[in-house]
LOSE-513768 format. One record per atom (N, C-alpha, C, O): x, y, z. Coordinates in steps of 0.2 Angstrom, whole numbers, padded with zeros to 4 digits, always signed. Example, Ala and Ser with C-alpha at 12.3 -4.5 7.8 and 13.67 -1.06 7.14 Angstrom:
! residues 2
+0066-0028+0039/+0062-0022+0039/+0066-0016+0039/+0071-0017+0042/+0064-0011+0035/+0068-0005+0036/+0064+0000+0039/+0067+0006+0040/
This chain:
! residues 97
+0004-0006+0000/+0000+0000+0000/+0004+0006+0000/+0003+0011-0004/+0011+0008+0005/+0012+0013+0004/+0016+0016-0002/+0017+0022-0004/+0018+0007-0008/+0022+0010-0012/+0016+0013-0017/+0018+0018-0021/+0010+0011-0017/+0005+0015-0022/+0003+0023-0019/+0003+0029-0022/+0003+0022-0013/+0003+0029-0012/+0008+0036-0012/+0007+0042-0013/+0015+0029-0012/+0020+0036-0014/+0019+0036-0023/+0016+0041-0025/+0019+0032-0026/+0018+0032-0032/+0011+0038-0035/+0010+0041-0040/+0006+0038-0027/+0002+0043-0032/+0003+0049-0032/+0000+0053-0035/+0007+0049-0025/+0008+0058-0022/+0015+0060-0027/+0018+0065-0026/+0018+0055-0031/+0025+0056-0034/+0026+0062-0042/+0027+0060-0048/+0026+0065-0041/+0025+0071-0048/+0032+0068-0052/+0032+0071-0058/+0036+0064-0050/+0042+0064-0054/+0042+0054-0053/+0046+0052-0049/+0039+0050-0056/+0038+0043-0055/+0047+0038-0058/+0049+0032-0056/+0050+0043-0061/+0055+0038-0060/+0062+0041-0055/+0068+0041-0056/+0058+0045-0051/+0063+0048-0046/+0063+0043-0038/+0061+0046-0033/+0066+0036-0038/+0067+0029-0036/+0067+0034-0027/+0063+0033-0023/+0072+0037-0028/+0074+0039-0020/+0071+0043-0018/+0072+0045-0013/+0066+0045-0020/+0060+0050-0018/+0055+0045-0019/+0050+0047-0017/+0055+0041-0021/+0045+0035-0020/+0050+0032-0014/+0046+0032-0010/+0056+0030-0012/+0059+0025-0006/+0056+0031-0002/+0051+0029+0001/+0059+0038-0002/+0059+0040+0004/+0050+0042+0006/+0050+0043+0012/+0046+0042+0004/+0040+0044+0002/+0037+0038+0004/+0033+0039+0008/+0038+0032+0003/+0036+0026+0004/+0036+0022+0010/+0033+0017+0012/+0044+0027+0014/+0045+0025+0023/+0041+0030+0027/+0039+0030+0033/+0040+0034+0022/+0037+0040+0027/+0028+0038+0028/+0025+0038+0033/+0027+0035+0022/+0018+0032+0021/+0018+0026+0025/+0013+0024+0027/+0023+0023+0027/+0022+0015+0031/+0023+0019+0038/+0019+0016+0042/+0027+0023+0041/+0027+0027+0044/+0019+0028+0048/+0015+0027+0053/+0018+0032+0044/+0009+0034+0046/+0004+0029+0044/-0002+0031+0047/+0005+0024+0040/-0001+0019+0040/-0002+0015+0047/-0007+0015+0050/+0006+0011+0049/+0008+0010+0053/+0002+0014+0060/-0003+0010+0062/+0003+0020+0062/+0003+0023+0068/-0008+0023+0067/-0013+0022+0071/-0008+0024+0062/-0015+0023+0061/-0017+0018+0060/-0023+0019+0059/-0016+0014+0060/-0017+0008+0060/-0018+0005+0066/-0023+0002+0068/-0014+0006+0070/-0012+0005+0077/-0018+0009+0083/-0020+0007+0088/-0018+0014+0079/-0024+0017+0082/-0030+0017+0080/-0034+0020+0084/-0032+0014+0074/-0040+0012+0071/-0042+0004+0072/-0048+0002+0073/-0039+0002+0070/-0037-0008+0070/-0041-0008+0063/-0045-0013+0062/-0040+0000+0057/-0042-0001+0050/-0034-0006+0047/-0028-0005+0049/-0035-0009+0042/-0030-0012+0037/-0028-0005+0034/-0031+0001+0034/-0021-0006+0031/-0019-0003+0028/-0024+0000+0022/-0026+0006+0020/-0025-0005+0019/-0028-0003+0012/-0035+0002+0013/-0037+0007+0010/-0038-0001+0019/-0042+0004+0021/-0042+0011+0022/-0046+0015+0020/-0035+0011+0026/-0035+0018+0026/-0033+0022+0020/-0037+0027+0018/-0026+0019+0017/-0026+0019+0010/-0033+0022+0006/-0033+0027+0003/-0037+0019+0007/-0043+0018+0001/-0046+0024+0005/-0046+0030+0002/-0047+0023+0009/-0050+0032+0013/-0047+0039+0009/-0049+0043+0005/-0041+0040+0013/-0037+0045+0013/-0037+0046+0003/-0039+0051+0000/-0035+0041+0001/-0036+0044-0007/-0042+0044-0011/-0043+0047-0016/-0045+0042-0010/-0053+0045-0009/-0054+0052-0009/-0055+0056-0014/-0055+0054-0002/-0055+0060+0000/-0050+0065-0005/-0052+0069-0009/-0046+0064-0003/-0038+0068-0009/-0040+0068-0015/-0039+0074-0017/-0043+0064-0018/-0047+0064-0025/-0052+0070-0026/-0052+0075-0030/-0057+0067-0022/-0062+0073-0023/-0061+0078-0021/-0067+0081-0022/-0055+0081-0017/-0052+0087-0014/-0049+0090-0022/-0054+0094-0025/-0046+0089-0025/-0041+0088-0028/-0045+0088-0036/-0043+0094-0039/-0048+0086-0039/-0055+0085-0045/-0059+0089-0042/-0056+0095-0042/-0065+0089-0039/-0070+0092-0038/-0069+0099-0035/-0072+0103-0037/-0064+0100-0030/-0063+0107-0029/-0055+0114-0031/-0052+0120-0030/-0054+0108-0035/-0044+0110-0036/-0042+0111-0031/-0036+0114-0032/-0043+0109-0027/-0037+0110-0020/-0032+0105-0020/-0034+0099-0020/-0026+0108-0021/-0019+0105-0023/-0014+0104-0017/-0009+0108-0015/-0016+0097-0013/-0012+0097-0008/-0009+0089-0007/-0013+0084-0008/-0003+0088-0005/+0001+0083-0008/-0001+0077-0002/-0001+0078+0004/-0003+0071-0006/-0005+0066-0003/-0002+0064+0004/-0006+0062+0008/+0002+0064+0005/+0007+0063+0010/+0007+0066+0017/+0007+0063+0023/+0007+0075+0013/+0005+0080+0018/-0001+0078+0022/-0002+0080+0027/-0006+0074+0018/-0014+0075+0019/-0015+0070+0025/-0019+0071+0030/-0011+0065+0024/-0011+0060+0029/-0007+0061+0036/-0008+0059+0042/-0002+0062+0034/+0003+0067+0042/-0001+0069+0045/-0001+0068+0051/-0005+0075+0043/-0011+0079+0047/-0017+0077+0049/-0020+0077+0055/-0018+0073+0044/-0023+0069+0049/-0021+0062+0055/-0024+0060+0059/-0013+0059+0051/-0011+0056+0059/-0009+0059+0063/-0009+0057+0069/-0008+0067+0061/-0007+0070+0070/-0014+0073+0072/-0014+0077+0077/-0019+0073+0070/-0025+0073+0072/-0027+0070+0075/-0030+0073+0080/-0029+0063+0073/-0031+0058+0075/-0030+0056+0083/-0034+0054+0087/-0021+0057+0083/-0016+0055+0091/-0018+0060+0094/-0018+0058+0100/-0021+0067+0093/-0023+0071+0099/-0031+0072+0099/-0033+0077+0103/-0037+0068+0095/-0042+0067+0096/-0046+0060+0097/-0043+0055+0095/-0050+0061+0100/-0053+0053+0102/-0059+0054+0097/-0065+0055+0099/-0057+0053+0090/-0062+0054+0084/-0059+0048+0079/-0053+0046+0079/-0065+0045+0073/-0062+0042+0069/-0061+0044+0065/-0064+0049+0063/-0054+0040+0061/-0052+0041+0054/-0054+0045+0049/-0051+0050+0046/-0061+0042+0048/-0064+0044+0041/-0069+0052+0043/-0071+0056+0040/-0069+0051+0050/-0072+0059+0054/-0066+0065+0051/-0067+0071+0049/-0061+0063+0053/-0053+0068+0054/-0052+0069+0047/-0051+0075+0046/-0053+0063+0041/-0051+0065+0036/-0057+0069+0033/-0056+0075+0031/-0062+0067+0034/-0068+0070+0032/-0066+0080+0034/-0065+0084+0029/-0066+0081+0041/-0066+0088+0045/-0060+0091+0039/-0061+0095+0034/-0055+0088+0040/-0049+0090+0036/-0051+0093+0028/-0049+0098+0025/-0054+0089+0025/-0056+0093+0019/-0060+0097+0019/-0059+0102+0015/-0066+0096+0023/-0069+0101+0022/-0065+0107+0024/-0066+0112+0020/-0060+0109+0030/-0058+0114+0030/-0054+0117+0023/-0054+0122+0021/-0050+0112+0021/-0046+0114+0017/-0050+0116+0011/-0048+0121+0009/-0057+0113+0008/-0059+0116+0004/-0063+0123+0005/-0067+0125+0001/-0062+0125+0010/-0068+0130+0011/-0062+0135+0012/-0064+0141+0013/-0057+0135+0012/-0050+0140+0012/-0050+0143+0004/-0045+0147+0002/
């Protein structure tokens, strides 16, 4: 999972050292969410870029897959909220910016 996700947040797809570093930083926070939802990776996965999508299509807001999920694992760790509530909250805020 995390290497499709570096792969979709990658603007430069044959830059190896940038999808590796990109792809410990997503196992990183799959991990930590994971841990803290008892969702599978793919799950989260499939949420977060969902949400990212229709952020991103539907409203142009241009913000890097990665980033999207960092804020919402430090989200998550300092609210007693689920996953798909944080990522939900989080777009909406960003698209109403």
């Amino acid at each position: 999972m995390e290497h499709m996700l570096a792969l979709i947040d990658s603007p430069d797809k044959g830059d190896r050292d940038a999808i590796r570093i990109a792809e410990t930083r997503f196992r990183y926070n799959l991990d930590l969410i994971q841990e803290r939802t008892g969702y599978s990776k793919e799950k989260i996965g499939d949420m977060t870029v969902a949400v990212w999508v229709k952020m991103r299509d539907d409203y142009g807001k241009k913000v890097g897959l990665l980033e999207f999920m960092e804020s919402a694992r430090r989200s998550l760790i300092t609210t007693n909220t689920k996953y798909e509530e944080v990522i939900a909250f989080m777009a909406t805020y960003i698209i109403s910016q």
